[in-house]
VOPAGU-2260 file (C-alpha; in pm, 1 decimal, decimal comma):
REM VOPAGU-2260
SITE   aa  ch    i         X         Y         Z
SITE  UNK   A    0   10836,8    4087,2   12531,1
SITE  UNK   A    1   10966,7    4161,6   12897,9
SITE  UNK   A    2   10836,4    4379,2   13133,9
SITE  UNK   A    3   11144,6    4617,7   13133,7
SITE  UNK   A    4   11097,7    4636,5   12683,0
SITE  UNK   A    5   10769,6    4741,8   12752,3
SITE  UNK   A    6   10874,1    4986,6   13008,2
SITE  UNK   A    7   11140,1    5160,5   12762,0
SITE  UNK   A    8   10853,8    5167,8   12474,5
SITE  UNK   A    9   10610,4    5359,5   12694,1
SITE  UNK   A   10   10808,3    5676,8   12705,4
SITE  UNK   A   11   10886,6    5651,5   12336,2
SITE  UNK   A   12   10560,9    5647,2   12267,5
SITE  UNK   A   13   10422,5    5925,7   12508,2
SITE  UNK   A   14   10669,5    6155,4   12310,4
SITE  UNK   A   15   10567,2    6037,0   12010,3
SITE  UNK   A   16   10209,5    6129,8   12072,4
SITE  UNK   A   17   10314,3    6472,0   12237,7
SITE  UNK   A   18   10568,2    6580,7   11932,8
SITE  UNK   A   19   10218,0    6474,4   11693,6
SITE  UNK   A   20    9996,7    6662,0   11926,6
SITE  UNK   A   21   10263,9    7026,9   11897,4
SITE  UNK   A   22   10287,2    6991,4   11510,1
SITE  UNK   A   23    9913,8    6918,5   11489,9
SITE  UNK   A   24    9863,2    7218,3   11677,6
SITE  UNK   A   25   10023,0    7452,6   11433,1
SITE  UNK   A   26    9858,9    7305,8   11137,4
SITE  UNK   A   27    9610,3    7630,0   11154,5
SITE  UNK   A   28    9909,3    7851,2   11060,5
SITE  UNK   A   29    9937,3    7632,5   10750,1
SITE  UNK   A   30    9720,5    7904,8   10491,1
SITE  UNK   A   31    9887,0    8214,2   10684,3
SITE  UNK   A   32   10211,4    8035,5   10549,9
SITE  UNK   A   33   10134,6    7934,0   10229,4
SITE  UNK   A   34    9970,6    8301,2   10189,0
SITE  UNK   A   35   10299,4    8469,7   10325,2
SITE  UNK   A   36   10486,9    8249,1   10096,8
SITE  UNK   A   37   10311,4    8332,3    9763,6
SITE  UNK   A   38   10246,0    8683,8    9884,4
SITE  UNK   A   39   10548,9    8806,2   10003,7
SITE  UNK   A   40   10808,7    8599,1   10020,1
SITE  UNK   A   41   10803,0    8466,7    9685,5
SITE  UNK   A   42   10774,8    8861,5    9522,5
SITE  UNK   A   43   11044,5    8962,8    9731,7
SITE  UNK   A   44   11272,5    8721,7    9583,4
SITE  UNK   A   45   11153,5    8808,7    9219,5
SITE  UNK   A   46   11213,9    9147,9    9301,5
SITE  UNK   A   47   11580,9    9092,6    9445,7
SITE  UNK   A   48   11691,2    8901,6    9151,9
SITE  UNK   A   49   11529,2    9195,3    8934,3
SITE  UNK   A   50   11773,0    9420,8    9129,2
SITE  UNK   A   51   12098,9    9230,0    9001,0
SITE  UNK   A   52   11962,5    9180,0    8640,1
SITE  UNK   A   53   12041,7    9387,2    8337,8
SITE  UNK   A   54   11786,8    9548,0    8098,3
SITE  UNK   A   55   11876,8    9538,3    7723,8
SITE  UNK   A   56   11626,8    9664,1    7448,5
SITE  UNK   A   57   11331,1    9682,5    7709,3
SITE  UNK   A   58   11412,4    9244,5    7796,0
SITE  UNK   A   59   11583,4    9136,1    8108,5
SITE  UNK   A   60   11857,1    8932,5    8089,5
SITE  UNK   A   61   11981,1    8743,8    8413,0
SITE  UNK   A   62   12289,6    8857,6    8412,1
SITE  UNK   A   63   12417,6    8897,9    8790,0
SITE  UNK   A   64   12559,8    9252,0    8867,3
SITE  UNK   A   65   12559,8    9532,1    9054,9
SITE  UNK   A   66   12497,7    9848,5    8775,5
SITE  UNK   A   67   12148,2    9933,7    8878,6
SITE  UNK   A   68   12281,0   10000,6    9228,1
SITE  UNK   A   69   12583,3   10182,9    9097,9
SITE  UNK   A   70   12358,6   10365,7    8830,2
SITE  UNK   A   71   12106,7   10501,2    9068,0
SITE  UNK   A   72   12399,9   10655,0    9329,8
SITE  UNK   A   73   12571,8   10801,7    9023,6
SITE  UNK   A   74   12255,6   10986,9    8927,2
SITE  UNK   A   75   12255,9   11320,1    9131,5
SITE  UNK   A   76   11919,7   11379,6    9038,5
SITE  UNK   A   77   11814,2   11052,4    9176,6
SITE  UNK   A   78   12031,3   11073,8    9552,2
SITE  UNK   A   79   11839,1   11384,0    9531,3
SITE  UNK   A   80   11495,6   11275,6    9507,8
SITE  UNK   A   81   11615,0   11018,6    9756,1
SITE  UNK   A   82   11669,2   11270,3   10011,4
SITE  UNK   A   83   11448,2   11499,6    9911,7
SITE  UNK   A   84   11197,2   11237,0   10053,0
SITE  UNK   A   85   11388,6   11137,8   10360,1
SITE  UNK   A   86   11352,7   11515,9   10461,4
SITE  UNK   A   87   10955,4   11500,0   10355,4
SITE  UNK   A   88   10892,4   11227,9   10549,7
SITE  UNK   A   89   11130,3   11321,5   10870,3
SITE  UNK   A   90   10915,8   11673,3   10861,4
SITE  UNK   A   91   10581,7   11528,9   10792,7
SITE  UNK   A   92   10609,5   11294,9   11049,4
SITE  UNK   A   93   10735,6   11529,8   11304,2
SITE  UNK   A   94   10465,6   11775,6   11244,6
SITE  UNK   A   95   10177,2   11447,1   11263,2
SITE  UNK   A   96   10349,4   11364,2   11562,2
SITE  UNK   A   97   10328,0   11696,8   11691,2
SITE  UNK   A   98    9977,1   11798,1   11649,2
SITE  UNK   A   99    9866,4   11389,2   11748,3
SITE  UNK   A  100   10034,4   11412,0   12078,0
SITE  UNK   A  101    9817,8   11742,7   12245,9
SITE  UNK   A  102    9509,9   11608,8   12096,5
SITE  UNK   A  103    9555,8   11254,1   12186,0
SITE  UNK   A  104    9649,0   11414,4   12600,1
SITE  UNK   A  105    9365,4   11651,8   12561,1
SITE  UNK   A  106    9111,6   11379,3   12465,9
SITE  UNK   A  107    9251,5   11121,1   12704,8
SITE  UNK   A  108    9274,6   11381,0   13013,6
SITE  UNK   A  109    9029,9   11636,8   12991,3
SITE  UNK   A  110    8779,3   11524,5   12770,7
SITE  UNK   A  111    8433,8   11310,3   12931,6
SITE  UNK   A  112    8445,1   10914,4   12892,1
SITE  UNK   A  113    8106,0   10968,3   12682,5
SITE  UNK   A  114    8242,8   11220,3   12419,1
SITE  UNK   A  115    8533,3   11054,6   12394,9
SITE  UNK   A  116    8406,0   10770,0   12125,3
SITE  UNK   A  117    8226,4   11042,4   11917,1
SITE  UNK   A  118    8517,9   11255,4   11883,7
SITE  UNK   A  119    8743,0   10929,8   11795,8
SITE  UNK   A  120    8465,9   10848,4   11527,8
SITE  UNK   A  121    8559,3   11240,8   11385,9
SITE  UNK   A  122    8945,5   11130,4   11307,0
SITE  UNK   A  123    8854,6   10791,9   11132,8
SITE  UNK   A  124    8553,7   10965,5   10907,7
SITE  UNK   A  125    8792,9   11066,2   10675,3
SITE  UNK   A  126    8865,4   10662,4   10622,0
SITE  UNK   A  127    8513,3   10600,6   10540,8
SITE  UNK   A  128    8611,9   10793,0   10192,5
SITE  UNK   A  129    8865,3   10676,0    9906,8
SITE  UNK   A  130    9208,3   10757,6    9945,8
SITE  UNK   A  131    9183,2   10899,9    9612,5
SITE  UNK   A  132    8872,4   11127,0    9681,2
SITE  UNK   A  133    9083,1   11294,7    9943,3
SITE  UNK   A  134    9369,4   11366,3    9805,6
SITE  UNK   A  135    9188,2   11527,0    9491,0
SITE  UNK   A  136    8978,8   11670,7    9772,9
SITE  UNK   A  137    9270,9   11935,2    9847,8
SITE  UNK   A  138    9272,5   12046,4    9486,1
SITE  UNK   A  139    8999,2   12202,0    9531,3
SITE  UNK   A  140    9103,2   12395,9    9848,9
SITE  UNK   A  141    9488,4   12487,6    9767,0
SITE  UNK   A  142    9384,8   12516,8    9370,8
SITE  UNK   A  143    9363,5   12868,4    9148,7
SITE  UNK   A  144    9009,1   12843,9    9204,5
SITE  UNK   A  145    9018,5   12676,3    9528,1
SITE  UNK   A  146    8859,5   12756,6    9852,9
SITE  UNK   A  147    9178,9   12917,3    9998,4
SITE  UNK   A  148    9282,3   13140,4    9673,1
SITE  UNK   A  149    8863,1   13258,8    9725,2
SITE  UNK   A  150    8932,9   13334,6   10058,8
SITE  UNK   A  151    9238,8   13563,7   10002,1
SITE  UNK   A  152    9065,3   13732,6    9719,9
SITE  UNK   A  153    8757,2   13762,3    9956,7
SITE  UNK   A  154    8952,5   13940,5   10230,4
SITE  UNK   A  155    9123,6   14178,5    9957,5
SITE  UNK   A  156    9494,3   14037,2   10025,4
SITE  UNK   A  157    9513,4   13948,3    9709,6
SITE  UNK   A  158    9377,5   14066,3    9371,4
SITE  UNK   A  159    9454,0   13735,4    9161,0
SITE  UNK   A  160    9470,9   13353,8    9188,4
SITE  UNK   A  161    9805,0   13254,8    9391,8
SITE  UNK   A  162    9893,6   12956,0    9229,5
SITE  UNK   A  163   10190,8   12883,2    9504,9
SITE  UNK   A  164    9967,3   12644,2    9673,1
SITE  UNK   A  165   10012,6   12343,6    9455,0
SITE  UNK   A  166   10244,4   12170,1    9268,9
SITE  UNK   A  167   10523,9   12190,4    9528,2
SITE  UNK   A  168   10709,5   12010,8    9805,8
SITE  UNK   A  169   10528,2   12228,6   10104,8
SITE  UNK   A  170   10145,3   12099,4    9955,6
SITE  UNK   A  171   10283,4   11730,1    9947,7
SITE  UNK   A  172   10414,0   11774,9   10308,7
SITE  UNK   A  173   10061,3   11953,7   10417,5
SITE  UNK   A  174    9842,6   11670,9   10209,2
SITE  UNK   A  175   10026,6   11417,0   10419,1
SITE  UNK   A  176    9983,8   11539,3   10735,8
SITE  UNK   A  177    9633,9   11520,6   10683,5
SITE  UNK   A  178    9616,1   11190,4   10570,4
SITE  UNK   A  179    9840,3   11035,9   10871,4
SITE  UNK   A  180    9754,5   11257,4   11144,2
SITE  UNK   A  181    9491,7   11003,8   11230,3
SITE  UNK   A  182    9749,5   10694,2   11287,5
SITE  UNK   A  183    9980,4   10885,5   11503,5
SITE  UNK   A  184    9652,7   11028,6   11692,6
SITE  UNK   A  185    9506,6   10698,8   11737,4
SITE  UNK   A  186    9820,0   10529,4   11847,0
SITE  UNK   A  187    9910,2   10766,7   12104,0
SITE  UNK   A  188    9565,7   10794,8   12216,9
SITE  UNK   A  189    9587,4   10447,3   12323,7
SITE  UNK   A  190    9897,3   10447,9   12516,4
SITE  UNK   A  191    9779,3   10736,0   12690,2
SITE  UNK   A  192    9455,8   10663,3   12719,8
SITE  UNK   A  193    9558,2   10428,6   13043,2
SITE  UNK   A  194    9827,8   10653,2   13218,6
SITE  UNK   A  195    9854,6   10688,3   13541,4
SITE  UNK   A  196    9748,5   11053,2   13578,6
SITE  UNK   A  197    9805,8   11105,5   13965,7
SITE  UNK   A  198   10212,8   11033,3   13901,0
SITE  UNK   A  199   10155,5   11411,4   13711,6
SITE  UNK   A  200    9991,4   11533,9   13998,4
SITE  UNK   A  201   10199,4   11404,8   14209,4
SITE  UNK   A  202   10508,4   11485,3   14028,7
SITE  UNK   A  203   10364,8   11869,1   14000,3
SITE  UNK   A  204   10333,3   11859,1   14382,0
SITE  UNK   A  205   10676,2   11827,6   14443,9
SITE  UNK   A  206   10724,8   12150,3   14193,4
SITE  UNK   A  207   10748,1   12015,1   13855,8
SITE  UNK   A  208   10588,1   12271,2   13594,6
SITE  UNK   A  209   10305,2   12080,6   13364,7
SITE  UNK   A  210   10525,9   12092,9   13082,4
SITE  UNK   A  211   10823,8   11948,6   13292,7
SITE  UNK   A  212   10581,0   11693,4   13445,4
SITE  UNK   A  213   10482,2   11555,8   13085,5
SITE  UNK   A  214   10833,5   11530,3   12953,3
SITE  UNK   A  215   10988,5   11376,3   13279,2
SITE  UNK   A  216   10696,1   11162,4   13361,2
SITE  UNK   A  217   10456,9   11095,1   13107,0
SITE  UNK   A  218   10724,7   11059,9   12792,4
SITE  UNK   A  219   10918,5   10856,4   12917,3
SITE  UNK   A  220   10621,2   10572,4   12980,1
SITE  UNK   A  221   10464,0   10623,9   12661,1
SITE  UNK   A  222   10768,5   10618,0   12466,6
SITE  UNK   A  223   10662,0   10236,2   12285,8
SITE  UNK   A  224   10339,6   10440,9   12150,2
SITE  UNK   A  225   10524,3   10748,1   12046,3
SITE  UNK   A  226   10810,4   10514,3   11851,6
SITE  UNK   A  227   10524,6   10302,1   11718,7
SITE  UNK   A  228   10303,7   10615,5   11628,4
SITE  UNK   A  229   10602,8   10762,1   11425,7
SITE  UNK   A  230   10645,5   10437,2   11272,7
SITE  UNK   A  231   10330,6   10387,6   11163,5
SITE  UNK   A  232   10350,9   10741,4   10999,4
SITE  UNK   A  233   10697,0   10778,3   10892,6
SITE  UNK   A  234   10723,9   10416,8   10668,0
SITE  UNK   A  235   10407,1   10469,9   10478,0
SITE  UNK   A  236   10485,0   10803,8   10362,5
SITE  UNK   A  237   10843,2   10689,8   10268,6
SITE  UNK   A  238   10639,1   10519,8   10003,3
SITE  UNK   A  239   10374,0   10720,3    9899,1
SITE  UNK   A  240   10340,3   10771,6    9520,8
SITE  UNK   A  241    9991,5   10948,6    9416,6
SITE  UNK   A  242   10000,4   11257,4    9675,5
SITE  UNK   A  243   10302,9   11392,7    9536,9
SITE  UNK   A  244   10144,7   11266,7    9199,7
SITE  UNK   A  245    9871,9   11471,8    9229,5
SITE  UNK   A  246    9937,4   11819,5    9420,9
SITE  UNK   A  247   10304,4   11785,1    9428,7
SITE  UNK   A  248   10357,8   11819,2    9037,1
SITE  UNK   A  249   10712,5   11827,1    8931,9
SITE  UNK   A  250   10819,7   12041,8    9221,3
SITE  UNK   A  251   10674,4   11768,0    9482,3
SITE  UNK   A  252   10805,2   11391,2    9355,3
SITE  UNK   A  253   10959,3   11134,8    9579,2
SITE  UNK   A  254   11097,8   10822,9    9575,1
SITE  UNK   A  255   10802,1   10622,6    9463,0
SITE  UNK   A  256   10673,1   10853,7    9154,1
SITE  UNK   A  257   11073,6   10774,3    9052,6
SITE  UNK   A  258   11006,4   10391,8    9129,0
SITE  UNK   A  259   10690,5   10403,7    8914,3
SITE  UNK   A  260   10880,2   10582,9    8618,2
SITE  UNK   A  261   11146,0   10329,4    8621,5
SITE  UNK   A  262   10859,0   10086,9    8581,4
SITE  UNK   A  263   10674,5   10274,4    8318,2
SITE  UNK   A  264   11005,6   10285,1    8090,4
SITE  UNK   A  265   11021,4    9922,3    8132,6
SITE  UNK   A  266   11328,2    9956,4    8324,5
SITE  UNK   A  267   11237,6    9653,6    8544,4
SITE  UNK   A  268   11561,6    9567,5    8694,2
SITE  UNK   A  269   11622,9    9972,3    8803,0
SITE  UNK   A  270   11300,2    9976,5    8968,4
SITE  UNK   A  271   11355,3    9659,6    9162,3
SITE  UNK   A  272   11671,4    9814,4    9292,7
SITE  UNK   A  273   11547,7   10137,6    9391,7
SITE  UNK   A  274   11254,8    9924,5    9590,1
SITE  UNK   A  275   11522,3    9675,7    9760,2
SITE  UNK   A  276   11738,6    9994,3    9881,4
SITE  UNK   A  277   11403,4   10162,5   10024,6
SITE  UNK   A  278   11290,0    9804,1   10199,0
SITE  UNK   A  279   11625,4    9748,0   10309,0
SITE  UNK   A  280   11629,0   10136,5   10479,1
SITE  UNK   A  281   11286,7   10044,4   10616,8
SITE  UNK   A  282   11401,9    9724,2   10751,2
SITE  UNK   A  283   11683,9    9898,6   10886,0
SITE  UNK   A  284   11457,3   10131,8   11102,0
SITE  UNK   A  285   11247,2    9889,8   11257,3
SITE  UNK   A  286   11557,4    9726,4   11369,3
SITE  UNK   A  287   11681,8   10009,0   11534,6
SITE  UNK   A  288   11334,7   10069,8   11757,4
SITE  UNK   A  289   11309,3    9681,7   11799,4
SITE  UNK   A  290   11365,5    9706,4   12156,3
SITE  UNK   A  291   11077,8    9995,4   12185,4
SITE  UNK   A  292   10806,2    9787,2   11964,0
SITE  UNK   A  293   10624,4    9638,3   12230,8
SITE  UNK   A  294   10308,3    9539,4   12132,0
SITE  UNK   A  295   10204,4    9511,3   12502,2
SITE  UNK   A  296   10364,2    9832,3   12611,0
SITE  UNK   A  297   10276,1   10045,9   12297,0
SITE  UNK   A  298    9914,3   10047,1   12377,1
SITE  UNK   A  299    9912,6   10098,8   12698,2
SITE  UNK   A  300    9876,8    9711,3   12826,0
């Protein structure tokens, strides 16, 4: 073989070895894939078949159409509960959102570095319980007999049990503050938690009011943790099924006690639908706050 042969194979080879070396190098990605593959993608596509399907005598039969879609938007009772939890989530969210934000500025900027951690631990206790336990947890407070209807009878405002408490749209929206106040308040937390805090001062030296300085100055930086906080809040709700299960009552259900009754009838195919129009909404949002999801800038990096 001739010098100038061996010449050519040399760079062959070198990229040969490299183009091993970058595949080999993603070979501990391999179980994440295969995991993401039998976990999710391979569901996903089960349930989007389900979706064009037909149920006949309680058996699916793969026959490709479009009824369950045109079935659910021809319900009026079903748009409803559709929007019925848009408009829980939009105002659960907001009101998380809202009590999150002065906390997490209060805790970041005018609480001590040492109490800060022990006041943290407070919001995730309620974690350390089952889901379940607190959500049952508020029977006992918004009940007949609950704490709250005691109270009222206690102060003489009331005479008898109030039994307005439960079983309605306003405890569902109240239950899930509670149980997402602590995303949005940890999220925010840590994209304000490393602000800049003499751009306020300076900004309320040149005569900005406090209020003006936060929404001119502080917002505006923060805004990847307050899109990611609502996020965070807003898509699990969209999906919740046992709080309006259990103190929303007939008065209280959303989209997910519907997707569970579809189930429950053996109405397979409706179900999937109903779950492929709520992924597709959620997938939907995240692309329209794609450009605000920074990882990096959402936590204050």
């Amino acid at each position: 073989m001739s010098a100038s042969a061996e010449t050519a194979e040399q760079p062959q080879a070198v990229r040969a070895h490299r183009r091993g070396a970058g595949i080999a190098s993603y070979g501990g990605f391999i179980p994440a894939i295969v995991l993401f593959g039998l976990f999710f993608l391979v569901p996903l596509a089960i349930i989007v078949c389900y979706s064009f399907w037909e149920t006949i005598d309680y058996s699916v039969v793969h026959h490709w159409t479009l009824d369950n879609y045109r079935y659910f938007f021809s319900v009026s009772a079903y748009v409803t509960t559709m929007w019925s939890t848009l408009w829980v989530a939009i105002v659960a969210t907001a009101i998380a959102i809202g009590l999150a934000f002065p906390f997490a500025y209060w805790l970041s900027r005018y609480v001590p570095q040492w109490l800060r951690l022990p006041l943290l631990v407070l919001v995730i206790v309620p974690f350390w319980t089952s889901y379940l336990l607190r959500v049952y947890s508020w029977l006992t407070i918004l009940g007949e007999k609950g704490v709250l209807n005691r109270f009222l009878q206690w102060a003489g405002i009331t005479h008898h049990p109030l039994g307005v408490f439960l079983y309605d749209r306003p405890a569902v929206i109240l239950v899930l503050i509670y149980l997402y106040f602590p995303f949005g308040a940890l999220t925010l937390y840590s994209s304000i938690e490393r602000f800049d805090w003499n751009q306020l001062r300076a900004a309320m030296d040149l005569g900005a009011s406090p209020l003006k300085a936060i929404f001119r100055i502080l917002v505006p930086q923060i805004m990847p943790g307050i899109v990611t906080a609502v996020i965070f809040v807003f898509i699990p709700i969209l999906g919740e099924y046992l709080t309006p299960q259990i103190v929303g009552g007939t008065g209280g259900v959303m989209i997910g006690n519907l997707i569970v009754n579809f189930f429950q009838a053996a109405e397979y195919t409706r179900g999937a639908a109903v779950s492929l129009l709520i992924a597709l909404f959620i997938v939907g949002l995240l692309a329209l706050f794609r450009k605000s999801l920074s990882t990096a800038d959402a936590y204050g990096a």
